[in-house]
C-alpha positions as CSV (number, residue, x, y, z in Angstrom):
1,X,92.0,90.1,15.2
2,X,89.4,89.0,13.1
3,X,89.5,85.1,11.3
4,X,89.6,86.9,8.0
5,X,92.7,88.6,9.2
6,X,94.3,85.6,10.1
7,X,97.4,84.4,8.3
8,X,98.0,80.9,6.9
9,X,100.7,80.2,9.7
10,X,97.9,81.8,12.6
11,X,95.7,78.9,11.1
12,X,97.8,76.0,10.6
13,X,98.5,76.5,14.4
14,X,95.0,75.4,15.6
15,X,94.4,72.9,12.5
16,X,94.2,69.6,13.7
17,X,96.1,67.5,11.3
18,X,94.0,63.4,11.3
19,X,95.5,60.2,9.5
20,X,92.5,60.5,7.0
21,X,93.8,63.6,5.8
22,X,95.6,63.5,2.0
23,X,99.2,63.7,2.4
24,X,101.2,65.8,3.3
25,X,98.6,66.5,5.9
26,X,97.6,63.3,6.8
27,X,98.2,58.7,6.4
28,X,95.7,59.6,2.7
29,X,97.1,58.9,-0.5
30,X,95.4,60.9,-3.7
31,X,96.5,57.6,-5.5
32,X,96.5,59.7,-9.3
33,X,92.7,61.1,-8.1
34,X,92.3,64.8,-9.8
35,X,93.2,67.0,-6.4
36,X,90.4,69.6,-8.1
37,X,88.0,66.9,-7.9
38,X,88.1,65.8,-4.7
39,X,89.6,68.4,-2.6
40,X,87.2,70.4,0.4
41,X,87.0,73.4,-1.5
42,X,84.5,71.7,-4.0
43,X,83.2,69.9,-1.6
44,X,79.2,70.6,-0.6
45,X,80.1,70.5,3.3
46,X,82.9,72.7,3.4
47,X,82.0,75.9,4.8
48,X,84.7,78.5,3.7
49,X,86.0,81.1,6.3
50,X,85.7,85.0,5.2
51,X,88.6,85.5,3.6
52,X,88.1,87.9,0.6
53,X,89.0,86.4,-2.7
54,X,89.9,82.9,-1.1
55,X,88.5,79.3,-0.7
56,X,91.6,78.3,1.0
57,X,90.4,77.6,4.9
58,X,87.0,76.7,6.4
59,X,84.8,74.4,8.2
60,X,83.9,70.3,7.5
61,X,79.6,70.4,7.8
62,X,79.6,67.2,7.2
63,X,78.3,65.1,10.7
64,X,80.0,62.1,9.1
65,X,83.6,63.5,8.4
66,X,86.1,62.8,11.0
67,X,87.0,66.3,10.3
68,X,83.4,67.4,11.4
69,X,83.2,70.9,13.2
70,X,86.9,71.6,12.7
71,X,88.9,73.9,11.0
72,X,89.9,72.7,7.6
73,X,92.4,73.2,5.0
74,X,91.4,73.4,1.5
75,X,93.7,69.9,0.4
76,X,93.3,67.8,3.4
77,X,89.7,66.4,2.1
78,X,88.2,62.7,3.5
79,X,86.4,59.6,2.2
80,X,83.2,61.5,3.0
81,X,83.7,63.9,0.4
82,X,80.4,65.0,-1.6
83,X,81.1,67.2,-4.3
84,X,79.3,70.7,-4.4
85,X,75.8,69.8,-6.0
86,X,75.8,73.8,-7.3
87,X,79.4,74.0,-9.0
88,X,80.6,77.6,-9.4
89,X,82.8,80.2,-9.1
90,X,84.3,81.3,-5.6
91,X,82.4,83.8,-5.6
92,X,79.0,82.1,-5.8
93,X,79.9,79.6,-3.6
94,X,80.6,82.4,-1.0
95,X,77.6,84.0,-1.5
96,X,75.9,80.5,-0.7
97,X,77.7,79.9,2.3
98,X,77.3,83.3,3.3
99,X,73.4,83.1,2.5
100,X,72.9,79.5,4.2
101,X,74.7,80.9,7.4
102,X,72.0,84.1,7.5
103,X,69.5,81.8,7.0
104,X,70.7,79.6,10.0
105,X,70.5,82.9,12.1
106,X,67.1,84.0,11.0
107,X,65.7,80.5,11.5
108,X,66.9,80.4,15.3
109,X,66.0,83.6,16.1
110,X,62.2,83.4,15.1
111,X,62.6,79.4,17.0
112,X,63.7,81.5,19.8
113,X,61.0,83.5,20.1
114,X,58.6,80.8,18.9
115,X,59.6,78.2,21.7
116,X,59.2,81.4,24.2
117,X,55.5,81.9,23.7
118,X,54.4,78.5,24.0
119,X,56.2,77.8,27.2
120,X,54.7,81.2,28.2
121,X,51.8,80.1,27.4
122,X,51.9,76.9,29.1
123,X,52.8,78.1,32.2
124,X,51.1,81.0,32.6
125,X,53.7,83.4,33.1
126,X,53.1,87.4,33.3
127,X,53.4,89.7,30.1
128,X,54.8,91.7,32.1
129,X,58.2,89.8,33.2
130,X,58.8,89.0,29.4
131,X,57.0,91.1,26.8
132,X,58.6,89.1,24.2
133,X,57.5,85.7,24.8
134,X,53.8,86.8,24.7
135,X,54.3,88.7,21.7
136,X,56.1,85.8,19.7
137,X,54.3,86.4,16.3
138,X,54.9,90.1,16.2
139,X,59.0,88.6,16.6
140,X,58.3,85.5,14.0
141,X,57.1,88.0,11.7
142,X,60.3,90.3,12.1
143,X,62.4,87.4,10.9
144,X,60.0,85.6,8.9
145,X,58.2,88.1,6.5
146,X,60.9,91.0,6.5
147,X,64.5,89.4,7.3
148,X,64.2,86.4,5.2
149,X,62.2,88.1,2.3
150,X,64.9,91.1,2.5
151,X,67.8,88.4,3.1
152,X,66.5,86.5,-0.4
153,X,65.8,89.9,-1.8
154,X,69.4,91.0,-1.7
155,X,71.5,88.0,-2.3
156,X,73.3,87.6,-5.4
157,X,74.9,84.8,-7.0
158,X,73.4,82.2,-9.4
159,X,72.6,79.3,-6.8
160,X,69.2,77.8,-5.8
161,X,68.5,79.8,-2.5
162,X,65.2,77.3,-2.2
163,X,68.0,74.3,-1.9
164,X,70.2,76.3,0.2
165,X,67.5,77.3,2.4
166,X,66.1,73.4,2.8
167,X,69.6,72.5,3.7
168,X,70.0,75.0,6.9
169,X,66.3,73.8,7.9
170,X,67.8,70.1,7.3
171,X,70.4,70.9,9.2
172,X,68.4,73.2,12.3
173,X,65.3,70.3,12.9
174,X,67.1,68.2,14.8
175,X,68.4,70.7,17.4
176,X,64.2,71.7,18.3
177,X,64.6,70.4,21.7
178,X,67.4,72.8,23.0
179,X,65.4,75.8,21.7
180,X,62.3,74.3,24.4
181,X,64.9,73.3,26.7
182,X,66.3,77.3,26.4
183,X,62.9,78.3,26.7
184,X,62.3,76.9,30.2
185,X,65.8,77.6,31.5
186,X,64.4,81.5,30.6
187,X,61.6,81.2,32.2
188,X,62.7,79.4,36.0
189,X,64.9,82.4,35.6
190,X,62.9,85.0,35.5
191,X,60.3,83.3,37.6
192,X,63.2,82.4,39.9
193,X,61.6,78.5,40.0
194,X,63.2,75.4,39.5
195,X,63.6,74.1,35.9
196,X,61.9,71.1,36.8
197,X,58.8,73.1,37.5
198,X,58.5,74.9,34.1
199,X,56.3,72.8,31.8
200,X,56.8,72.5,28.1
201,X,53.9,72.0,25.8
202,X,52.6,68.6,25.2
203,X,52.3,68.8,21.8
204,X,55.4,70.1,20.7
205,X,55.8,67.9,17.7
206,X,52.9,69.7,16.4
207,X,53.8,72.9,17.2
208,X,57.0,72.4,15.3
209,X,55.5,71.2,12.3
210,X,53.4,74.9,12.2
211,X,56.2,76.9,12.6
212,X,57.8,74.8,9.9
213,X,55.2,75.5,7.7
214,X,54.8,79.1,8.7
215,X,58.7,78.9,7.3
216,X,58.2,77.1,4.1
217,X,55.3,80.0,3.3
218,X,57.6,82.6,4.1
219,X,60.2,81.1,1.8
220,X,57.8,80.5,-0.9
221,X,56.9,84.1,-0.7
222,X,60.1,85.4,-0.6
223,X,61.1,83.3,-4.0
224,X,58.3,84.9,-5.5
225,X,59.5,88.4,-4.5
226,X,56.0,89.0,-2.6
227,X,56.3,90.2,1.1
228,X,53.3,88.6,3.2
229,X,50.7,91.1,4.6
């Protein structure tokens, strides 16, 4: 069964229910507060499930939410709430989240490949036990120049895609060191070595910041509607 699938009931089975929750759900009175202002579903961290037509059920983004990472009910908001800074119709704000999450994938799968070649590099591994790690840019290119300029290319909806964009790179920074830590588990596997014998770059900070700005290029490009060459 897929999540859109689900029914109300399915859901509300596996929804954890917290004290900061608004009543019914939870201890939270809405104390003559507008439920339309303040509710998840216009909030800018709620991540709404596919479900077509709906806004009803999704996920708390918000790292300072109690309700962080779970599955989330429309109504049962929290103090953290931030309303949406692009206010819409469900629509657009599904296209947003649907757009944010493609970005997420695109951006991890060029890191992937990214992180790859410079721990190949570094450690001197064969071409031929991983073809992919020494041919990162042909891969970064792949997601860079044709999935993200295709992914801006097709979206619709009247949102900033350059803010929406910003706030998946926001949100993927801080999670660099498991793509180098992924890398060199890769590696010791194929090399059958210990972990503690692959070596990462030294100067990964700086690496980061080039393929960050590779990405900010890439983006600037696609917002122009130019593919680069």
């Amino acid at each position: 069964m897929e999540i859109s699938d689900a029914s109300d009931q399915q859901l509300w089975q596996v929804c954890r229910k917290l004290p900061s929750d608004f009543e019914p759900y939870g201890e939270r009175q809405w104390e003559g507060k507008p439920q339309d202002k303040l509710a998840c579903d216009t909030c800018r961290w709620f991540q709404p499930l596919l479900r077509p037509g709906q806004l009803d059920w999704g996920a708390c983004a918000n790292p300072q939410s109690p309700r962080a990472g779970l599955l989330t009910f429309w109504g049962q908001g929290c103090e953290q709430f931030e309303e949406e800074r692009e206010p819409g119709t469900a629509n657009m704000r599904r296209n947003r989240s649907e757009f944010k999450n493609r970005v997420e994938d695109t951006l991890r799968e060029a890191f992937t490949a990214f992180a790859r070649g410079e721990v190949a590099k570094v450690n001197g591994l064969s071409k031929e036990k991983d073809f992919l790690a020494w041919h990162w840019e042909e891969t970064l290119e792949m997601s860079l120049d044709l999935m993200l300029y295709r992914l801006f290319e097709k979206t619709t909806g009247d949102f900033d895609r350059r803010r929406a964009a910003e706030e998946m790179i926001a949100e993927t920074k801080p999670e660099s060191h498991r793509f180098w830590e992924a890398a060199r588990r890769r590696f010791a596997r194929i090399g059958k070595r210990s972990i503690s014998t692959i070596l990462l770059p030294d100067n990964t900070h700086k690496l980061e910041e080039q393929f960050w700005e590779l990405v900010d290029i890439a983006i600037a490009e696609a917002l122009a509607g130019r593919r680069q060459e």
